[in-house]
N, C-alpha and C positions, 0 to 999 in steps of 0.2 A: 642282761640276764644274770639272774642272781646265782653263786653256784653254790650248792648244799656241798657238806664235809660228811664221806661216809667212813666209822669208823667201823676196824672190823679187829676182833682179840682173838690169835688163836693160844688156846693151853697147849702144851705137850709135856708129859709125863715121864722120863726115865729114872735109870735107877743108874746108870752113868753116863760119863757121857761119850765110850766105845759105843752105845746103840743109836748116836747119830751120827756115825759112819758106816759107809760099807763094810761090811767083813774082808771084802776082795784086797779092801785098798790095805796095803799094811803100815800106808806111813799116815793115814787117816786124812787124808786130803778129798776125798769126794765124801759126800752124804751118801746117805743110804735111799734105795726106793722108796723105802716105806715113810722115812721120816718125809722125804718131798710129796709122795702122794699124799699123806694126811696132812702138807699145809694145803695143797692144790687143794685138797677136798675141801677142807676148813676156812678157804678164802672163796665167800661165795661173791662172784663178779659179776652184780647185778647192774649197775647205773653206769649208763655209757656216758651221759655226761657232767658226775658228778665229782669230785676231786675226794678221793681216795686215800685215807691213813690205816695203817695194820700194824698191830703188837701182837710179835710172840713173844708171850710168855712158857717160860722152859723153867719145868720143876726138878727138880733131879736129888737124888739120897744122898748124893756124895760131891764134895768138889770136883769143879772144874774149872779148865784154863779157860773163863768168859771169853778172854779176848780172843783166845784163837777159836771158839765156836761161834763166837760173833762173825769172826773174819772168815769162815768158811763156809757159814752159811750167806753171807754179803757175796761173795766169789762164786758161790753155784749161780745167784740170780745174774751178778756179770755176763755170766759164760751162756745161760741161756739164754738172755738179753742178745748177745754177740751173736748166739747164732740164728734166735729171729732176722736178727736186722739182717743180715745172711742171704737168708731165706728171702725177703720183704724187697730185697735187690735182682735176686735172681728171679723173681714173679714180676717185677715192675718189666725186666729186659723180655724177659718171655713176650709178657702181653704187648710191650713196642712193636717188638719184633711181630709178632703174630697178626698185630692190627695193620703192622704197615705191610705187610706178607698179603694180607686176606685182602685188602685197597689196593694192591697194585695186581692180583688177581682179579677181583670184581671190576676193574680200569681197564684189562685185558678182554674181558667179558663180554663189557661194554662195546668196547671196538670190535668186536666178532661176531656180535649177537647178531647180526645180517645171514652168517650161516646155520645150515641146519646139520650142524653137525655135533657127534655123541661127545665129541670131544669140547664142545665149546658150554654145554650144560654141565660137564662136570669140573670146568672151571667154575664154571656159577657154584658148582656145592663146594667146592672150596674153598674161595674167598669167603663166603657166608661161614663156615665153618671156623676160617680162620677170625672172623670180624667175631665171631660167636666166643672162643675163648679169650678172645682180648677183652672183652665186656666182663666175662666171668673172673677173670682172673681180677679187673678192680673192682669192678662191685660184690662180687661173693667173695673170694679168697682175701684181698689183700686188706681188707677191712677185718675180718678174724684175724688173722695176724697180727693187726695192728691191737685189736684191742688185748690179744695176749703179749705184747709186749707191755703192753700198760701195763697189763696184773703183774709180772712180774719185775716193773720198773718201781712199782707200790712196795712187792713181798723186798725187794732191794733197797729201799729205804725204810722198811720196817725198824721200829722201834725191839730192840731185841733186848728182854728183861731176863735175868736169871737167879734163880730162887734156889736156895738149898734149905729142904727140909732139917729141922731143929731134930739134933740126934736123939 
């Protein structure tokens, strides 16, 4: 299978470069919301299975320390990368745990199912229940995650260009 290269160019415009940090932060170590929402928005993540290159390009009026906005926008994608994978950990144990929780109820079920009792049906609805979100946790959830780890494993190896407008 042959794999297409999709490339994708975001612009961002300032006028230094204090508006690609928080206001909050006062040693300028995090980005700002805004600057991450408008790559999020600007990096449209269409092809699940195509191999993925991004440049931002950052135009700005005035000098700036490239390297350190290079290295702190490289360090934001890190850190959410870090805590996808997190997350993609704590959904893999859920779902174990739930699948094998929901099968050694529904195994219970089984061996009981000779009685007519209220208690032995809603074993039955909770192993299914439990069998129910182990399915959902790797087929719906853990597959979103994965591919926003990709996006953001892309926006982390981005090409980061930066431009100072001619005074």
């Amino acid at each position: 299978m042959e794999v297409h290269m999709v490339r994708h160019e975001i612009k961002l415009k300032i006028q230094d470069e204090t508006e690609l940090f928080s206001p909050l932060d006062p040693d300028q170590n995090m980005l700002s919301e805004d600057v991450t929402e408008y790559f999020r928005r600007n990096y449209i993540h269409k092809h699940r299975r195509r191999k993925e290159e991004c440049t931002i390009h950052i135009f700005t009026d005035t000098p700036v320390d490239e390297e350190k906005v290079k290295k702190k926008i490289r360090n934001y994608y890190i850190q959410e990368m870090e805590d996808i994978s997190y997350e993609l950990k704590k959904l893999t144990m859920k779902g174990i745990i739930l699948g094998i929780v929901g099968a050694a109820v529904l195994a219970l079920w089984l061996f009981l199912s000779g009685s007519d009792s209220v208690n032995v049906e809603i074993l039955s609805i909770v192993g299914w229940v439990g069998i129910w979100e182990a399915t959902d946790i790797f087929v719906l959830e853990r597959p979103e995650l994965s591919l926003t780890k990709r996006h953001l494993m892309t926006m982390r190896e981005a090409e980061i260009i930066i431009t100072q407008s001619p005074s």
